[in-house]
N, C-alpha and C positions, 0 to 999 in steps of 0.2 A: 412375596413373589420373588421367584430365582434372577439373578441376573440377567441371565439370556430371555427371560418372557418378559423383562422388560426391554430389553433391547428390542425384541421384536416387537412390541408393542408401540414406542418411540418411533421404529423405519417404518409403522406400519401409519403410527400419526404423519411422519413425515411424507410419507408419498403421497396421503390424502391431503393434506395442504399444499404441496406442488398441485394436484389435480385441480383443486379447487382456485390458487392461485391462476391456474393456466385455461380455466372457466373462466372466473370472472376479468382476464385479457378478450376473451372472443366477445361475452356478453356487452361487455362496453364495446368493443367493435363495431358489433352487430348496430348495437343502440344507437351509436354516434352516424353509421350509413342513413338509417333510418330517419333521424333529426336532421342530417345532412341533405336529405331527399326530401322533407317535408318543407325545409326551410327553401330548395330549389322550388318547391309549386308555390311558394308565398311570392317567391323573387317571379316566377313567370306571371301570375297576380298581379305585379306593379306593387308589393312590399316595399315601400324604399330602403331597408336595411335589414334583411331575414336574416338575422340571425340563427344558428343553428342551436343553439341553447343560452340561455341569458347572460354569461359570464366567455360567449366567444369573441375572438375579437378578429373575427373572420369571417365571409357570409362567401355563400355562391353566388358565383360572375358567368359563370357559362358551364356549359357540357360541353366534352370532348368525345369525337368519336374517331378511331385510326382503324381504316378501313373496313372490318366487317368486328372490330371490338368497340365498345361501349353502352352505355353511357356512363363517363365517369365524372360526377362534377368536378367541378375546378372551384378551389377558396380561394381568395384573396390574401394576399399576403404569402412568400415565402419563406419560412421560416419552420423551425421543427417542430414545433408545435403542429401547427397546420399540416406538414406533409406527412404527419403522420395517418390525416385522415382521407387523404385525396393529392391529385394533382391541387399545385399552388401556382398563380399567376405571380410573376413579378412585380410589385407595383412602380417598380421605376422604370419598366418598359411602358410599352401602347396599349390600348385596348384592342385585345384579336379583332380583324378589319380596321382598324387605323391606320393609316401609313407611318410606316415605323415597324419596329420588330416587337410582337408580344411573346415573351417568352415564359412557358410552362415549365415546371419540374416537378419531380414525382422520384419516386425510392426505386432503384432496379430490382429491387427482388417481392414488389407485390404491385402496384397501379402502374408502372413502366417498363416492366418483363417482359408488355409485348413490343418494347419495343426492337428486339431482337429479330424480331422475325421483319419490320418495315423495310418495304423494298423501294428503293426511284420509282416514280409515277403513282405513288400511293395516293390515294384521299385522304383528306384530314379535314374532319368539320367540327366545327362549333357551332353549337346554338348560345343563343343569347337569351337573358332575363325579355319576354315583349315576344318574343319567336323569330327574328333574325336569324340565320342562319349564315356563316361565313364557310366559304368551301378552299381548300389549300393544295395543293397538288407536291410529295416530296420530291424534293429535286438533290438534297445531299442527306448523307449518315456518313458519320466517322468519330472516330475514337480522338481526342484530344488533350492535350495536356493541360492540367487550366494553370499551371502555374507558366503557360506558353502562350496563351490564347484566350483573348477576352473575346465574349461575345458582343458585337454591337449592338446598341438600339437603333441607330438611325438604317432607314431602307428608303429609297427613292417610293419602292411599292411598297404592301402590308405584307408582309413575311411573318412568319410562326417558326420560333424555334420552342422544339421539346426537348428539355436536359435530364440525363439522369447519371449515376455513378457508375462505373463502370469499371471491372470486369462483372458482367450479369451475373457469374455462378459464387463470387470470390465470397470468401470469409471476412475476411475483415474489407470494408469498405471504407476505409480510410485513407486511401490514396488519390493522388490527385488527376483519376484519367476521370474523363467525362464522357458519357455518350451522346455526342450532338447530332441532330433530324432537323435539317431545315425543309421550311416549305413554304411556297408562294399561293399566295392568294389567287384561287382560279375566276 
């Protein structure tokens, strides 16, 4: 075989394996929503710990919905693992409807994208594992620095903050601006 029919033979293995590589990225996606949602009807069930595959160390705590988007669960635990699959609950804040701040976060470029578009006066609801529903009304969005601004937990009422990175479009996300959505319990 000439050299160049193997070269081409090689870019022609190699872009098949990127293709196949960038398959089985969506497949597990897809798979992990799936398990993610199935694990959500055990938790509404009364499941005391659905996990979402036997080796997570995460379950669904509620559904998010922001204004006419969702349903997106929310895991427990924030960490990158977890946000890879969903919004994540903090667990050192409150339970959404607790008095105190619960606060959510999620990646700006796939589960928290919309939140670009949230306006003052928006709805924000969760549902809970039981069918509770907690309803939030946005009252601020703003861009913040976090090496400037720490979020609180304590709230006299239940507030909901949703956090995410920020600039929405940027390339690298590694900087320290944040997009913060607060919102009070209606």
């Amino acid at each position: 075989m000439s050299p160049r029919r193997i070269g081409v033979v090689l870019l022609v293995a190699a872009g098949l394996g990127c293709l196949a590589a960038a398959g089985w990225i969506e497949v597990k996606a897809v798979a992990a929503q799936a398990l993610i949602d199935a694990a959500w009807l055990r938790a509404e069930r009364g499941a005391p710990n659905p996990r979402p595959w036997p080796w997570a160390d995460t379950r669904p705590v509620g559904r998010l919905f922001v204004g006419v988007h969702g349903p997106l669960v929310i895991l427990e635990g924030s960490n990158g693992r977890n946000l890879a699959f969903g919004p994540t609950h903090d667990p050192a804040s409150v339970q959404p409807g607790e008095r105190g701040n619960a606060i959510i976060s999620a990646h700006r470029d796939t589960h928290f994208q919309l939140l670009q578009r949230v306006v003052l006066g928006e709805q924000v609801r969760i549902e809970l594992p039981g069918g509770a529903r907690v309803d939030y009304r946005v009252t601020d969005a703003r861009v913040v620095d976090s090496r400037r601004m720490r979020i609180s937990l304590d709230a006299a009422v239940p507030m909901l903050t949703l956090v995410t990175c920020y600039p929405f479009n940027a390339v690298d996300p590694g900087g320290p601006l944040r997009y913060v959505v607060s919102a009070e319990q209606i």
